[in-house]
C-alpha positions as CSV (number, residue, x, y, z in Angstrom):
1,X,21.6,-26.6,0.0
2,X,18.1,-27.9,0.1
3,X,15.1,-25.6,1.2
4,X,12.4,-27.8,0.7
5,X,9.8,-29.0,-2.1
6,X,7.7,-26.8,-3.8
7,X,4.5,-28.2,-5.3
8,X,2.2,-29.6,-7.0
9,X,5.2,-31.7,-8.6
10,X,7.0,-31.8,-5.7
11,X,10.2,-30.6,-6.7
12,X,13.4,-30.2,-5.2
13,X,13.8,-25.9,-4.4
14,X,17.4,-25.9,-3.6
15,X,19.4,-22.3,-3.8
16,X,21.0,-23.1,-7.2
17,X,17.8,-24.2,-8.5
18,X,16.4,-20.6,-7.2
19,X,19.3,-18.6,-7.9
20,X,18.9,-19.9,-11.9
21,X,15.0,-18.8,-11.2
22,X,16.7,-15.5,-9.9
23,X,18.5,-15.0,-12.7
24,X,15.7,-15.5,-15.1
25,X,14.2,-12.9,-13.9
26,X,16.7,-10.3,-13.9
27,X,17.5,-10.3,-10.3
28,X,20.7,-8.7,-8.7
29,X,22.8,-10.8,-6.3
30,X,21.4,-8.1,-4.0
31,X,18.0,-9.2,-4.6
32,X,18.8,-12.6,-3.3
33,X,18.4,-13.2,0.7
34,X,14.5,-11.9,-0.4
35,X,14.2,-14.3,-2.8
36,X,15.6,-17.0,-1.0
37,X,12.9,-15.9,2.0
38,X,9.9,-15.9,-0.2
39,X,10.7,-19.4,-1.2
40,X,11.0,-20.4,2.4
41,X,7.8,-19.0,3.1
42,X,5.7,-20.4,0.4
43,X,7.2,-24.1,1.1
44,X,6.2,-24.0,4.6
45,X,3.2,-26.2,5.3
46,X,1.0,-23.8,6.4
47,X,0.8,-21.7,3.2
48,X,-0.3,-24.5,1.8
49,X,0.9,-24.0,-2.1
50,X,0.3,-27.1,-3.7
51,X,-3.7,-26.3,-3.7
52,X,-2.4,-22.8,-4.0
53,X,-1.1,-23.6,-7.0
54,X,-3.9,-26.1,-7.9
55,X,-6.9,-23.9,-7.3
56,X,-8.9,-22.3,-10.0
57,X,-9.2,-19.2,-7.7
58,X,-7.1,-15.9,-9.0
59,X,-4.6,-16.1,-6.4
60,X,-0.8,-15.2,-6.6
61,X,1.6,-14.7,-4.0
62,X,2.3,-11.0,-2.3
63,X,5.4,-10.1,-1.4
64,X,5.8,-7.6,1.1
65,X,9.1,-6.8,2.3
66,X,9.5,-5.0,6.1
67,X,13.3,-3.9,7.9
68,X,16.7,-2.6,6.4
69,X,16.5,-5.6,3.6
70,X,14.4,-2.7,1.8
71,X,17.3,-0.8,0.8
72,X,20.0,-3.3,1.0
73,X,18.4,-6.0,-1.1
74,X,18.5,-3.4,-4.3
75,X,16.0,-0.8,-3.2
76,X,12.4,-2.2,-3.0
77,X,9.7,0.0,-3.8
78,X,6.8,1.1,-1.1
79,X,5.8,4.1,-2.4
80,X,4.5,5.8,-5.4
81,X,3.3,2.9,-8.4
82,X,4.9,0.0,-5.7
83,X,3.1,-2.3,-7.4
84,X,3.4,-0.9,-10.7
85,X,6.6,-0.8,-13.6
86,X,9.7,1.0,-13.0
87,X,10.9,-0.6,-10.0
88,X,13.8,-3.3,-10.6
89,X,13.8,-5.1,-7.7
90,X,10.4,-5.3,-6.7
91,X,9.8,-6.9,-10.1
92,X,12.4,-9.0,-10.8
93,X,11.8,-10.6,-7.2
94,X,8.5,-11.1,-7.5
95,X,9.8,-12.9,-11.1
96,X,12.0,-15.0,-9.8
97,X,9.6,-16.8,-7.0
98,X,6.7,-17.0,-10.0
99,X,9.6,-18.8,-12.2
100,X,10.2,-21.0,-9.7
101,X,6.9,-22.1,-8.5
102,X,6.5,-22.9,-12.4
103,X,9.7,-24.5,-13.1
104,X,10.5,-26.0,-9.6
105,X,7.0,-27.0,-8.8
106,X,5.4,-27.8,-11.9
107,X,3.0,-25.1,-12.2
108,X,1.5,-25.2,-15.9
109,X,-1.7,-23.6,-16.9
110,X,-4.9,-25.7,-18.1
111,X,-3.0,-28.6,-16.6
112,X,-1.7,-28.6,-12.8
113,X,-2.4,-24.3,-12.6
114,X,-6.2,-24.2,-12.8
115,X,-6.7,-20.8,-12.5
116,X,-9.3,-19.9,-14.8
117,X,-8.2,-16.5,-15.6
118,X,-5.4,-15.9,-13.0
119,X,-4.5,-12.3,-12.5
120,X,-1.7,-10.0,-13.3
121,X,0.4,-10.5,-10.1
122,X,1.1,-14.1,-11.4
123,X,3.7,-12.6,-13.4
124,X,5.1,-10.5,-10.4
125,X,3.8,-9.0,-7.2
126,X,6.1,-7.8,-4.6
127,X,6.5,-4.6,-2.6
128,X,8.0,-2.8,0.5
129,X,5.8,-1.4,3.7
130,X,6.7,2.5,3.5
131,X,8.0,2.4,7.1
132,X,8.8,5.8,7.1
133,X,5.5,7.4,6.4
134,X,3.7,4.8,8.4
135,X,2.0,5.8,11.8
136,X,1.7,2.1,13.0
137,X,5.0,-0.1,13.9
138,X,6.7,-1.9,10.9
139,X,4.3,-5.0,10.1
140,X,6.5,-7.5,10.8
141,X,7.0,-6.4,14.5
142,X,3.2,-6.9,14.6
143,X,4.3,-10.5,13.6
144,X,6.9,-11.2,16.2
145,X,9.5,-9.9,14.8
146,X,12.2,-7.2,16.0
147,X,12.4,-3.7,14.4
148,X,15.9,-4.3,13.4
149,X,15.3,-7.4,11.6
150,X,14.1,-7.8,8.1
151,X,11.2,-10.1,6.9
152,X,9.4,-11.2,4.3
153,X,5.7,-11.8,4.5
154,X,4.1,-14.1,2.1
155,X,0.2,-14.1,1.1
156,X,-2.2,-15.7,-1.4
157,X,-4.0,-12.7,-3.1
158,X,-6.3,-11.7,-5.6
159,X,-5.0,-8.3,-7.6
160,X,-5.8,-5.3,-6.0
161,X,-9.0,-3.8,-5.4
162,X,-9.1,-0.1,-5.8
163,X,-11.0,1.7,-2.3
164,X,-11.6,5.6,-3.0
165,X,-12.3,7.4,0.2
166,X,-11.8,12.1,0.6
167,X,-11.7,12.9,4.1
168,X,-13.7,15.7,5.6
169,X,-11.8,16.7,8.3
170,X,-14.2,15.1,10.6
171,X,-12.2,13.0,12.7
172,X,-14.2,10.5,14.1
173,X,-16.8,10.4,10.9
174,X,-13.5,10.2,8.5
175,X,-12.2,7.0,10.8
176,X,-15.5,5.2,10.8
177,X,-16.7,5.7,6.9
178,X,-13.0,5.0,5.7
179,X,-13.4,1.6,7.8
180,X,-16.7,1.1,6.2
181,X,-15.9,1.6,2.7
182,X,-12.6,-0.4,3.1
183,X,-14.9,-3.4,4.8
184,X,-16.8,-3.7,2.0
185,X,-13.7,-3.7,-0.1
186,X,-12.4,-6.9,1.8
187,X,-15.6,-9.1,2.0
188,X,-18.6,-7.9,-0.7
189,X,-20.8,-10.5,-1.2
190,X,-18.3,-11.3,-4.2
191,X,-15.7,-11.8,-2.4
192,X,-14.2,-15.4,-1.1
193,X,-13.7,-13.8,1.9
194,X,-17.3,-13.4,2.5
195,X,-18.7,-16.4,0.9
196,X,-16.1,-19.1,2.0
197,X,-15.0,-17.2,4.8
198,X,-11.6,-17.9,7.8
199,X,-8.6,-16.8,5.4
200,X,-7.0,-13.5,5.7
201,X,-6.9,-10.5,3.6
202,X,-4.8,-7.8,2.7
203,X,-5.2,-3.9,3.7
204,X,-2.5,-1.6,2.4
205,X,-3.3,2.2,3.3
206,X,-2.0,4.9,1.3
207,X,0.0,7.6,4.1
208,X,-3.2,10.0,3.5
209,X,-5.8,7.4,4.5
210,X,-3.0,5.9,7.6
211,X,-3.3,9.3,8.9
212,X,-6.8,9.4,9.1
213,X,-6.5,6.6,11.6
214,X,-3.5,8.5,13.3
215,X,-5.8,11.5,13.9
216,X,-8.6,9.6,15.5
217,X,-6.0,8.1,17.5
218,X,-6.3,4.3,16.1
219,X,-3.0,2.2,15.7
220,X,-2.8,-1.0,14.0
221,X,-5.2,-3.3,16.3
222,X,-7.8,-1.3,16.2
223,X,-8.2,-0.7,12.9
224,X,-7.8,-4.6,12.6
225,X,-10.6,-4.5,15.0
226,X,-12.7,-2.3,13.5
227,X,-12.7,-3.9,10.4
228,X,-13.4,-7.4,11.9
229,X,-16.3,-5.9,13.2
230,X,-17.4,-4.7,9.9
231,X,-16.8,-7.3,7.6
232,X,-19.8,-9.4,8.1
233,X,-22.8,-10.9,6.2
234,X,-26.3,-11.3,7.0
235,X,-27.4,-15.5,6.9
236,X,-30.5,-14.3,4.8
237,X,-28.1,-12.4,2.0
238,X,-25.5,-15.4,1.6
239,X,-28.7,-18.0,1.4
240,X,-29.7,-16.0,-1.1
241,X,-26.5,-15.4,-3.0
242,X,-23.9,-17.7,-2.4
243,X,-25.2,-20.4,-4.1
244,X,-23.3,-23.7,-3.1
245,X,-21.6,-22.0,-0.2
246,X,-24.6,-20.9,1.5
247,X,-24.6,-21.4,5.4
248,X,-27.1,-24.2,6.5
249,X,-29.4,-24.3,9.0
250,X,-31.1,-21.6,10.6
251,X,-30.3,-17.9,10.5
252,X,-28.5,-17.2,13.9
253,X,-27.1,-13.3,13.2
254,X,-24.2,-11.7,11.3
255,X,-21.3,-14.5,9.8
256,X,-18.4,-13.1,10.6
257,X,-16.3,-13.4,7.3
258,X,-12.4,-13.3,9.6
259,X,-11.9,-15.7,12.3
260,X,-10.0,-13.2,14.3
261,X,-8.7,-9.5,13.6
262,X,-5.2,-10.6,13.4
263,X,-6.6,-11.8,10.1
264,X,-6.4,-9.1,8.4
265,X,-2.7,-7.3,7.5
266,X,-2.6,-3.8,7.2
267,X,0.0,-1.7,6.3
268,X,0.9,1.2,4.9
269,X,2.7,1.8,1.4
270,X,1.7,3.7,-1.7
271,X,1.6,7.8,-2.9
272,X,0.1,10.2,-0.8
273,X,-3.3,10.6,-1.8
274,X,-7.6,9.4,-1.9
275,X,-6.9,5.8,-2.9
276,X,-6.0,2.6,-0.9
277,X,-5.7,-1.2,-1.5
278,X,-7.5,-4.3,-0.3
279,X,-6.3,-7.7,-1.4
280,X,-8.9,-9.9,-0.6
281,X,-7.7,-14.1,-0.9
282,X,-8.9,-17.2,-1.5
283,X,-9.9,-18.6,1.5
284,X,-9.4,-22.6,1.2
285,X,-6.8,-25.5,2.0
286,X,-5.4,-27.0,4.9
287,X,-4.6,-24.0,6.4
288,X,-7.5,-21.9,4.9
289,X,-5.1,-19.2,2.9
290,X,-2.5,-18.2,5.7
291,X,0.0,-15.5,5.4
292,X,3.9,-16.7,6.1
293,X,6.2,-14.4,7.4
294,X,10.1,-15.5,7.2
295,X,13.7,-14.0,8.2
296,X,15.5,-12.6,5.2
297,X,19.5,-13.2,6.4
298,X,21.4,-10.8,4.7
299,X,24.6,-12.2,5.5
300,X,23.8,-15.3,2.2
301,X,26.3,-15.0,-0.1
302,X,26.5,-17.0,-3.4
303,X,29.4,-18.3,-4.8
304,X,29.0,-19.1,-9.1
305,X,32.0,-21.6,-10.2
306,X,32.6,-21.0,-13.5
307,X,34.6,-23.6,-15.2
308,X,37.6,-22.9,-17.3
């Protein structure tokens, strides 16, 4: 069976060729229908992985994983150290799709993988939402999906960037400066998502910081929002440091670095603590950096022939 090509060489992904990629890695014949559903997602057209691929940015693909394939697909980590050792599945799956975007599409460093340092999650990077101790919906109901289906979402990212915020028990302060401090996480002058600006980007709250939006009453869209409205730079600041990328012509107010608050994925996984995530991405291609999100079926079953 024939999913599609997977570039920059433009090779054939067909589920044997992924299932030896599977293998590779260590994955169980659970592991599988996810797998098979990150592959689908990065081939679609509007992930754009050829320049993916191609760029010199650090970006690798995240995983997240949302709905019952979690536990049925071998467990899939989305809480303490999720992105971390010690979890089988979450590493071996993120293994598998890295194997086969090198040995299916011709990934090779210094010669069609540019990256000029890469980043860690180039070897694996791949997690679970913690449904359970999230106060917002499961993500992938935010993405048209049904609560009882499970889905595999599919991003470009740079490695995580580490956002400290201690509440104070002020509700409406905690909401606002935890917003703040995760904005400038997302798009610092640093950042692609600042100076090249459109893509999306990555939020992932740890439960203590998700319930600092609970209390002051905020779900999932406006917390999107809020951040939208904060990630923003001032013409004058990216003339004067973005080089090359610079806006022209005259200054006409803040450049919003999102197109939209839909943009921007948040979720929640992680321990219980002072510490969340932002992912921030690369921002270019066709499709400038989008996030896929695909059905994992788990009803696939693979049959291995072994000759005698």
């Amino acid at each position: 069976m024939v999913l599609g090509t997977m570039g920059p060489a433009g090779g054939t992904a067909t589920i044997e060729k992924v299932a030896v990629a599977a293998v590779m890695a260590g994955c169980l014949p659970d592991h599988m229908p996810v797998v098979i559903a990150a592959v689908q997602a990065v081939i679609d057209p509007a992930f754009d992985l050829t320049e993916m691929q191609s760029t010199t940015h650090c970006t690798a693909p995240l995983i997240i994983v949302n709905g019952p394939a979690r536990a049925a697909c071998g467990g899939i980590a989305g809480g303490f150290g999720a992105l971390g050792p010690g979890h089988r599945a979450n590493a071996s799956i993120g293994r598998a799709l890295r194997l086969a975007m090198i040995n299916i599409g011709g990934a090779r460093p210094g010669e069609s993988d540019m990256a000029l340092l890469g980043h860690p999650g180039k070897f694996t990077y791949c997690m679970a939402e913690d449904e359970e101790s999230s106060p917002f919906p499961p993500l992938h109901t935010s993405l048209g999906f049904g609560p009882d289906d499970s889905a595999v979402t599919v991003i470009g990212a740079e490695a995580p960037h580490s956002v400290l915020y201690s509440p104070t028990g002020d509700i409406a302060g905690d909401a606002k400066r935890l917003s703040e401090v995760l904005a400038i996480g997302l798009a610092n002058m640093a950042t692609n998502n600042a100076q090249l600006r459109n893509g999306a980007a990555v939020v992932v709250l740890n439960p203590e910081h998700a319930m600092v939006y609970q209390k002051a009453n905020m779900g999932r869209d406006a917390v999107q929002k809020a951040l939208y409205g904060l990630c923003y730079q001032r013409p004058e600041e990216l003339k004067r440091l973005a080089g090359g990328f610079a806006p022209k012509g005259e200054d006409r107010g803040p450049v919003h670095s999102f197109r939209s608050h839909e943009d921007i994925l948040v979720l929640v996984a992680g321990g219980t603590g002072l510490y969340s995530m932002v992912m921030p991405t690369w921002c270019a291609g066709p499709h400038v950096n989008r996030f896929v999100t695909k059905k994992v079926e788990l009803d696939i079953y693979c049959e291995v022939l072994i000759g005698t």
